[in-house]
C-alpha positions as CSV (number, residue, x, y, z in Angstrom):
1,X,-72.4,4.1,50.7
2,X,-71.8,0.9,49.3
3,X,-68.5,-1.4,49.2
4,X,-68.4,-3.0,45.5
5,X,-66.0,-1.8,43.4
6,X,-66.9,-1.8,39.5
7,X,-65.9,-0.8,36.1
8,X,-67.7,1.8,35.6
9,X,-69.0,5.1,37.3
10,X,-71.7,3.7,40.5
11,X,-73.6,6.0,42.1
12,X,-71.8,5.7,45.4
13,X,-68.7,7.0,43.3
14,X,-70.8,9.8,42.1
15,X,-71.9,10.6,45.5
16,X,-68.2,10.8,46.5
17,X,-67.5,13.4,43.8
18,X,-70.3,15.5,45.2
19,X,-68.7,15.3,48.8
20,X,-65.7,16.4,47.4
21,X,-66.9,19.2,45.9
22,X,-68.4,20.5,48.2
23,X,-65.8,20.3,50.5
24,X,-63.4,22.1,47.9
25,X,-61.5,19.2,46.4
26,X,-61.3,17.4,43.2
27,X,-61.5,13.5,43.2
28,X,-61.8,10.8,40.5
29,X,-63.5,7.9,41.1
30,X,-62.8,4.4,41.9
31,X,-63.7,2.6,38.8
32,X,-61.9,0.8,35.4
33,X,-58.5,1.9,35.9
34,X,-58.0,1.0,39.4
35,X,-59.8,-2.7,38.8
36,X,-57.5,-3.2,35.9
37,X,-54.4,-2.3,38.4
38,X,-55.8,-5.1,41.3
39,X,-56.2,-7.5,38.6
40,X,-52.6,-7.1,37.2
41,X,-50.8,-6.7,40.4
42,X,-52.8,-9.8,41.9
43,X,-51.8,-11.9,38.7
44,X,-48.5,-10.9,39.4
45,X,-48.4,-11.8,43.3
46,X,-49.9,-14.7,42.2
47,X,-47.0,-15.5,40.0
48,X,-44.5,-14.7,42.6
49,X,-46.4,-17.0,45.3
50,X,-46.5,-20.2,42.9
51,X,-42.6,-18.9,42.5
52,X,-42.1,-18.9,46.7
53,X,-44.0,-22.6,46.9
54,X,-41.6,-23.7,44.0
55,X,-37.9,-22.2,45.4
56,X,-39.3,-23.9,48.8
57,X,-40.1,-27.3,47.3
58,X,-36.5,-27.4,45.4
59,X,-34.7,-24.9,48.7
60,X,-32.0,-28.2,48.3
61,X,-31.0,-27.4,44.5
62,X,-27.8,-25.5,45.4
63,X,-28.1,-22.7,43.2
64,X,-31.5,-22.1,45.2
65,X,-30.5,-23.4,48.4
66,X,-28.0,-20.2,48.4
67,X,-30.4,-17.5,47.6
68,X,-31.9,-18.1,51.2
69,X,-35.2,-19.3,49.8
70,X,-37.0,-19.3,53.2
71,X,-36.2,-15.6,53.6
72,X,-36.9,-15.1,50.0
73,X,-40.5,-16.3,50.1
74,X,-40.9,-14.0,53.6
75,X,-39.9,-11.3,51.3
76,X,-42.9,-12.3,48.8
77,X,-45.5,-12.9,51.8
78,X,-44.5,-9.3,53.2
79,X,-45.0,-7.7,49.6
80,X,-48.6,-9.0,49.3
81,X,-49.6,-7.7,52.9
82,X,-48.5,-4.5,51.7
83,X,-50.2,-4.8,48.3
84,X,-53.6,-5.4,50.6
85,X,-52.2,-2.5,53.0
86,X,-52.3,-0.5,49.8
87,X,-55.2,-1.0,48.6
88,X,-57.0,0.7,51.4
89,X,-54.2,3.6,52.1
90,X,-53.8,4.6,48.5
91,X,-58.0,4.9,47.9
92,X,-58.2,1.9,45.5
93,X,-61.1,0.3,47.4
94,X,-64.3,1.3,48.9
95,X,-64.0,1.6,52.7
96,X,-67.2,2.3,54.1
97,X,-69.2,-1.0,56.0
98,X,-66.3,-3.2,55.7
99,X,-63.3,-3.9,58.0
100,X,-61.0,-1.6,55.9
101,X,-62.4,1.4,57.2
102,X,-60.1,0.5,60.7
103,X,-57.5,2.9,59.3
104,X,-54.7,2.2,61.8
105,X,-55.6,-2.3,61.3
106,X,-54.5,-2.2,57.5
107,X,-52.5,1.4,57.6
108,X,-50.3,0.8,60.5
109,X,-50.1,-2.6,60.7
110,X,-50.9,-4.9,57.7
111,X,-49.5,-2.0,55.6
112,X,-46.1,-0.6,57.4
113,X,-45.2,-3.1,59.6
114,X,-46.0,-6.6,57.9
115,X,-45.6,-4.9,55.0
116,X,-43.2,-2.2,54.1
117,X,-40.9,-2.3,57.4
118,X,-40.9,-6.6,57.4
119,X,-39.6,-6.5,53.4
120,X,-37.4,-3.9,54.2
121,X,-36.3,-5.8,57.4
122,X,-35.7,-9.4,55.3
123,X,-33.7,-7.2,52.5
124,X,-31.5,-6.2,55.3
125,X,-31.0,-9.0,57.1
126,X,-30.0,-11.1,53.4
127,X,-27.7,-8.0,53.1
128,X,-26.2,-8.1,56.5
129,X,-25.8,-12.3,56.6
130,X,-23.7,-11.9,53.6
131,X,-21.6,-9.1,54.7
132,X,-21.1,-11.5,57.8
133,X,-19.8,-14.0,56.1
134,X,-17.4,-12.5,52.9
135,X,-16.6,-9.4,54.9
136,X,-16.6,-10.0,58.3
137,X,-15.5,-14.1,57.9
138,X,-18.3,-14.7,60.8
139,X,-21.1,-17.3,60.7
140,X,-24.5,-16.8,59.7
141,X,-26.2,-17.7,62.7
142,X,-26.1,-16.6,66.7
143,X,-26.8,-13.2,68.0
144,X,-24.6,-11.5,66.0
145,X,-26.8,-12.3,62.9
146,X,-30.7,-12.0,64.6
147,X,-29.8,-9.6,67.2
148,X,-30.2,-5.9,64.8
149,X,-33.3,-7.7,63.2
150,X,-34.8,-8.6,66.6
151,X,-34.0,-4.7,67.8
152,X,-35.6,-3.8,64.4
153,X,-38.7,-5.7,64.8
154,X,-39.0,-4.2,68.7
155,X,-38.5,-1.0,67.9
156,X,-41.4,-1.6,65.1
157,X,-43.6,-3.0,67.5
158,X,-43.1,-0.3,70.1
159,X,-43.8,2.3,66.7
160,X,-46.9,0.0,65.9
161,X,-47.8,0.4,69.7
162,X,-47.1,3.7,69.9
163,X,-48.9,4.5,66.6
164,X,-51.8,2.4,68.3
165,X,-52.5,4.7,71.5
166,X,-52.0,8.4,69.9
167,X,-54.9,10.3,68.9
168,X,-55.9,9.1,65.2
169,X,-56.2,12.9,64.2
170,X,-52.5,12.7,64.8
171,X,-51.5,10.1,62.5
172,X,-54.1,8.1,60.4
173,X,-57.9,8.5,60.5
174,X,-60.9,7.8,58.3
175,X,-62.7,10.6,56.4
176,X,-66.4,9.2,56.0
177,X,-67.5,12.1,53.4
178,X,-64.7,10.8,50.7
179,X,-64.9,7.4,52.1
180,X,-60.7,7.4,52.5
181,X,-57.9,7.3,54.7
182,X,-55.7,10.2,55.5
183,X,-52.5,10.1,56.4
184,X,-50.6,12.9,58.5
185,X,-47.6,15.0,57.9
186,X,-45.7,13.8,60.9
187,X,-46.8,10.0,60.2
188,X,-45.8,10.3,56.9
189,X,-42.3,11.4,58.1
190,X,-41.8,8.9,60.3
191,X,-42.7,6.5,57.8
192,X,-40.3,7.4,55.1
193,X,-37.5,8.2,57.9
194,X,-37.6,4.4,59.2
195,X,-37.7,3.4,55.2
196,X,-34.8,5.4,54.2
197,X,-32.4,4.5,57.1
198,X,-33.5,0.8,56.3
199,X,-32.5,1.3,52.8
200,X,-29.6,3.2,52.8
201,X,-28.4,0.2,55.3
202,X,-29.4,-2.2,52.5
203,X,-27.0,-0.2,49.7
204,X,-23.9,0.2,52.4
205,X,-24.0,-3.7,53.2
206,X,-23.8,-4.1,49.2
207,X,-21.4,-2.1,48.3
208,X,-19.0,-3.8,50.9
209,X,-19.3,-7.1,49.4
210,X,-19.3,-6.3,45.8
211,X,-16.4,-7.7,45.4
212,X,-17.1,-10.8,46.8
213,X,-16.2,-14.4,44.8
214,X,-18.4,-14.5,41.8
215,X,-19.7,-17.9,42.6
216,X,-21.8,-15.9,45.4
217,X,-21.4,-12.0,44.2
218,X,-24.8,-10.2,43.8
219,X,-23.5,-7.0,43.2
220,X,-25.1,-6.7,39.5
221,X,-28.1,-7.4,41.4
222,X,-28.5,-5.4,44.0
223,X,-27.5,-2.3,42.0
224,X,-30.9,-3.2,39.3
225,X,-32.8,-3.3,42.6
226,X,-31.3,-0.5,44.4
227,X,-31.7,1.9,41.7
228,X,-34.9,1.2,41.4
229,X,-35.8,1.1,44.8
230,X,-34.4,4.2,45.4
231,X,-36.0,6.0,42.1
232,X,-39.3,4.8,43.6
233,X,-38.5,6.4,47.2
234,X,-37.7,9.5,45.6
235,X,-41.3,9.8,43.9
236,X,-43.0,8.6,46.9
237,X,-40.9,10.8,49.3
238,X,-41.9,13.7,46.7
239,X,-45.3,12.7,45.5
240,X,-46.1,12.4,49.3
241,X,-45.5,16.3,50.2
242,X,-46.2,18.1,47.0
243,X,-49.3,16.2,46.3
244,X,-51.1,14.9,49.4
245,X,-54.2,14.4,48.3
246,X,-52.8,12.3,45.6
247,X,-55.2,9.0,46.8
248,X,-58.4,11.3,45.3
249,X,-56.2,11.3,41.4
250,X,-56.4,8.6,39.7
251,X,-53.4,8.4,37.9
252,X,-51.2,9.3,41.3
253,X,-53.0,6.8,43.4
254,X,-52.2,4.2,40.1
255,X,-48.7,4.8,39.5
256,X,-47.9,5.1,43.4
257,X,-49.3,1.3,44.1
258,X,-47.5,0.3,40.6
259,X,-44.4,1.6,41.3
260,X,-43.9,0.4,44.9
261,X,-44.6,-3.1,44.0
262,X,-42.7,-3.0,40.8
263,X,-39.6,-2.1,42.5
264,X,-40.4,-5.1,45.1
265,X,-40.5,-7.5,42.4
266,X,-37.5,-6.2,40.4
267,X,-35.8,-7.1,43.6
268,X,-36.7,-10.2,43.9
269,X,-36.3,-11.6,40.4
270,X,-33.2,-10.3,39.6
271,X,-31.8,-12.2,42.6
272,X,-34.2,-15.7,42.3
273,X,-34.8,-15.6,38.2
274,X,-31.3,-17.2,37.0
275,X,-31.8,-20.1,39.8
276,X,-35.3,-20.6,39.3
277,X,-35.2,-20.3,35.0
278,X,-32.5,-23.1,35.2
279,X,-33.7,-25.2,37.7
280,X,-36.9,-25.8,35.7
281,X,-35.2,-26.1,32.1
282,X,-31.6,-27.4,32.4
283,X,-31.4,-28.4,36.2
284,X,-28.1,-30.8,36.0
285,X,-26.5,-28.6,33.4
286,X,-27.2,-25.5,35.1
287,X,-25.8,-27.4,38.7
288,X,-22.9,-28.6,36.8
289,X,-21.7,-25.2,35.8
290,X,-22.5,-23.8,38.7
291,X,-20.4,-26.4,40.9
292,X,-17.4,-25.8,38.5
293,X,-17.8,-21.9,38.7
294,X,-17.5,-22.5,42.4
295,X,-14.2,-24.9,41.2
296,X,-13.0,-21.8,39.1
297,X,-13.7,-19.3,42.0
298,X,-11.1,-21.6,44.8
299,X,-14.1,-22.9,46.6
300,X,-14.2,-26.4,45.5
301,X,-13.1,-27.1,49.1
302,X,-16.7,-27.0,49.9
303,X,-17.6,-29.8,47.4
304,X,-16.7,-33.1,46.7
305,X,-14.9,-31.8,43.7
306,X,-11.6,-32.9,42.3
307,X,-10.7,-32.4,38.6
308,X,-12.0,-29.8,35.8
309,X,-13.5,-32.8,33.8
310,X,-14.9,-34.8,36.8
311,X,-18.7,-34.1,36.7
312,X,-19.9,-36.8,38.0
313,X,-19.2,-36.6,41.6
314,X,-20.6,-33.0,40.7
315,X,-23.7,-34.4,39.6
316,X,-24.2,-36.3,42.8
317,X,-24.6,-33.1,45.1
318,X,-28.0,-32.5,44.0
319,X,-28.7,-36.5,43.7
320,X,-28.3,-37.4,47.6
321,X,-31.1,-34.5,47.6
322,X,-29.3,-32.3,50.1
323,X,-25.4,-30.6,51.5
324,X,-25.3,-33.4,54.2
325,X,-22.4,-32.5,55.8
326,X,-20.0,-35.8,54.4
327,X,-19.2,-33.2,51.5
328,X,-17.0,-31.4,54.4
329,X,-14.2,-33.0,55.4
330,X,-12.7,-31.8,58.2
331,X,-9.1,-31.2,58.8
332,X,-6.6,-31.1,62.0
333,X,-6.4,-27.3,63.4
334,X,-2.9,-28.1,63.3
335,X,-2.5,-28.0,59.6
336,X,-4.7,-24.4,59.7
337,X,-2.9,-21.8,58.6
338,X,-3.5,-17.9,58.7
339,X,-4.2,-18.0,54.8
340,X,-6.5,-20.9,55.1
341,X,-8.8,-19.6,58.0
342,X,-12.6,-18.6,57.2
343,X,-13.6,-20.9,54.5
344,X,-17.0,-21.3,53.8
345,X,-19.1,-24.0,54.5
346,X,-23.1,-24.8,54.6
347,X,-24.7,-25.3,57.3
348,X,-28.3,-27.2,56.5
349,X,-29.7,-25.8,59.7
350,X,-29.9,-22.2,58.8
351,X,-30.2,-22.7,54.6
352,X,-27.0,-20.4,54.7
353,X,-23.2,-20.5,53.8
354,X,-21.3,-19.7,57.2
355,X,-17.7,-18.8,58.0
356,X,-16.1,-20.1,60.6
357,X,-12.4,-19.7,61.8
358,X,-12.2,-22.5,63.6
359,X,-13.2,-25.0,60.5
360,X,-11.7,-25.5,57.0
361,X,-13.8,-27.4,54.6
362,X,-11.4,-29.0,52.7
363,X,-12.2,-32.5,51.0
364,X,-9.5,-35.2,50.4
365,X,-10.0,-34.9,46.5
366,X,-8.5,-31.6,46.8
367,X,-5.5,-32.9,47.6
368,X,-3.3,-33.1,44.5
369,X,-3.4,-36.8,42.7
370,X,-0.3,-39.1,44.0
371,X,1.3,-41.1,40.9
372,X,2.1,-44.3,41.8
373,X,5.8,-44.8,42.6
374,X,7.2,-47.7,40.2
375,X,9.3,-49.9,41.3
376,X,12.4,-50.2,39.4
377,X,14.2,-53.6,38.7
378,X,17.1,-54.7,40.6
379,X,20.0,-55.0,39.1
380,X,22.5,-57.7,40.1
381,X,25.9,-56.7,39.8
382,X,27.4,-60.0,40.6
C-alpha cells in the first residue's frame, strides 16, 4: 500500500475498497475531493499565518496591540497543528509506510492537545484576561491570570500521558486493512467532555463582560464565533455517535475537517479583521478614531489626550512606535477616590490592558484648561 495521495481512483484506493468490503463496510476513496479540501484549507492557513507574521510585526499599532496579538498568532499556530492532526484522524491521507500511521503521535498529541485543547485553552485564557480586568478590576498578569491555564495544560499533559500508556485498543489504534485510524467510544467522550467544559467556560466569561466600554467590548464578536462554534460542536458531538465510521464517507470526513476549521477561523477574524483591514488601508485615520472612541468612552486618561479636536498629540501614540509608559501619569494615592479606583492602563510587558487599584492613569491634559486670570487696572481714587 502506497502513500501518495492523487486525484483520481489509484489502485491502492481500490484495494482499500476491497478490504472494506470484505470486511462488511462501505468506504469511498481518498481522491479529488479530499485534495481539493487540503488545497483550500492550506491556502487559507496560509493566509492566516502571513496574517499572525503581520499583527506581530505591527503588535505596537494600538488597535492591534489590544487584541493580544502574541496569543492571537498562538491561536493560528494551534489551528494548523490541528488541521495536520486532522488530516490523519479524519482519513484524508494515506497512512500506511509513513510516520502518520503512529496513531496516538498525530491523534493524541499534534491533534488534541497542540491542537484542539491548546486553541481552546488560548480562547479561554483571552476570555478570562478580560473578565480580569472589566469585571473583576484585577491585572492581567500574576498567578491569578496563568494559574487555571497552567492547571489546564497539566491536567492535558497528564491526559496526553495517560492516553500514552493505555492499551491502544482502548482509545486510538491503526486498522492496517482500511489503512485508518479508529477512534474509541470512551476516547471520543472524553474528548468532546474536555472541549465542551472549555467552551462553555469561553461563552460564561463573555457574557459577563458584554457590557464592557465599547472602546474594548467584543461582545458582537464572540457571539459570531460562539454560535458557530457551538453549531459545529453539535455536528461533531452528533456526527461522532450516529455515524462512526464517518472517516470511510467522503462527504462526512469533508464537511467534518471544513467545519471545524471554519469555525476556528470565524473566530479569529471577527476579532483581528477590523484592526488588521485598517491598519493596512487607513492606519492614522483608523488610530485617530479609535483614540477618540476611547476619548468618547471616559478613558482618555490612559492617553495623552486632551480636547475633542486635538489629534495631533493623538497621532503621536503610534509615532513614538510604542505605549512607553510617559503616556501615564501618575497621581498621589491621596487624591484617589473610591469612584476613581481600577482604571486601566497598559502594561508593554504582557501586550495587555491591566487594572490596578492601586494606580490611576490620569494625564495632566485631562485636567480642565485654566484661563488666564487678567489683571484688572488699578484705579486711583485720589
Amino acid at each position: 500500500m502506497g502513500n501518495s495521495l492523487s486525484f483520481s481512483l489509484t489502485a491502492n484506493e481500490q484495494h482499500r475498497q476491497d478490504m472494506a468490503k470484505m470486511l462488511d463496510m462501505q468506504l469511498d476513496p481518498r481522491g479529488k475531493a479530499d485534495c481539493i479540501m487540503i488545497i483550500v484549507i492550506a491556502a487559507v492557513y496560509f493566509i492566516d499565518l502571513l496574517a499572525a507574521i503581520y499583527i506581530l510585526y505591527n503588535r505596537k499599532y494600538p488597535p492591534i496591540k489590544c487584541k493580544s496579538p502574541i496569543l492571537m498568532s498562538c491561536i493560528i499556530v494551534s489551528a494548523i497543528l490541528w488541521f495536520a492532526g486532522d488530516l490523519q484522524a479524519n482519513g484524508h491521507v494515506p497512512l500506511a509506510n509513513t510516520q502518520l500511521d503512529n496513531c496516538k503521535a498525530f491523534g493524541v498529541w499534534v491533534r488534541v492537545i497542540l491542537g484542539v485543547c491548546t486553541v481552546s485553552a488560548l480562547v479561554a485564557m483571552r476570555a478570562y484576561g478580560l473578565f480580569r480586568v472589566f469585571g473583576k478590576n484585577r491585572p492581567f498578569r500574576g498567578w491569578g491570570l496563568f494559574l487555571p491555564y497552567l492547571v489546564y495544560c497539566g491536567c492535558m499533559l497528564v491526559y496526553g500521558i495517560v492516553m500514552q500508556v493505555v492499551a491502544s485498543r482502548l482509545t486510538i489504534h491503526y486498522i492496517e486493512p482500511i489503512d485508518i485510524c479508529f477512534y474509541t467510544p470512551g476516547f471520543k467522550a472524553s474528548l468532546f467532555a474536555i472541549i465542551w467544559i472549555t467552551w462553555l467556560i469561553v461563552a460564561a466569561l463573555n457574557w459577563h463582560i458584554r457590557n464592557i466600554k465599547s472602546s474594548f467590548n467584543e461582545a458582537r464578536e464572540s457571539l459570531i464565533a460562539c454560535t458557530a462554534v457551538f453549531a459545529v460542536l453539535i455536528f461533531t458531538t452528533v456526527m461522532h455517535y450516529t455515524s462512526p465510521q464517518f472517516a470511510l464517507n467522503r462527504k462526512l470526513r469533508i464537511l467534518t475537517t471544513s467545519f471545524d476549521h471554519l469555525a476556528t477561523n470565524i473566530f479569529w477574524w471577527s476579532i483581528m479583521a477590523v484592526p488588521i483591514t485598517n491598519c493596512i488601508f487607513r492606519k492614522q485615520r483608523y488610530l485617530d478614531l479609535w483614540v477618540a472612541k476611547l476619548r468618547n468612552d471616559g478613558l482618555q486618561r490612559m492617553y495623552d489626550v486632551s480636547s475633542p479636536g486635538n489629534t495631533a498629540k493623538e497621532s503621536s501614540v503610534y509615532q513614538r512606535n510604542s505605549f512607553a509608559p510617559d503616556y501615564f501619569l501618575l497621581r498621589s494615592k491621596v487624591e484617589q477616590s473610591p469612584l476613581d479606583s481600577g482604571y486601566p492602563y497598559f502594561d508593554p510587558m504582557f501586550d495587555q490592558y491591566k487594572f490596578d487599584s492601586s494606580v490611576n492613569a490620569v494625564s495632566f491634559t485631562d485636567q480642565p484648561e485654566q484661563k488666564p486670570i487678567k489683571k484688572k487696572k488699578r484705579v486711583d481714587m485720589w
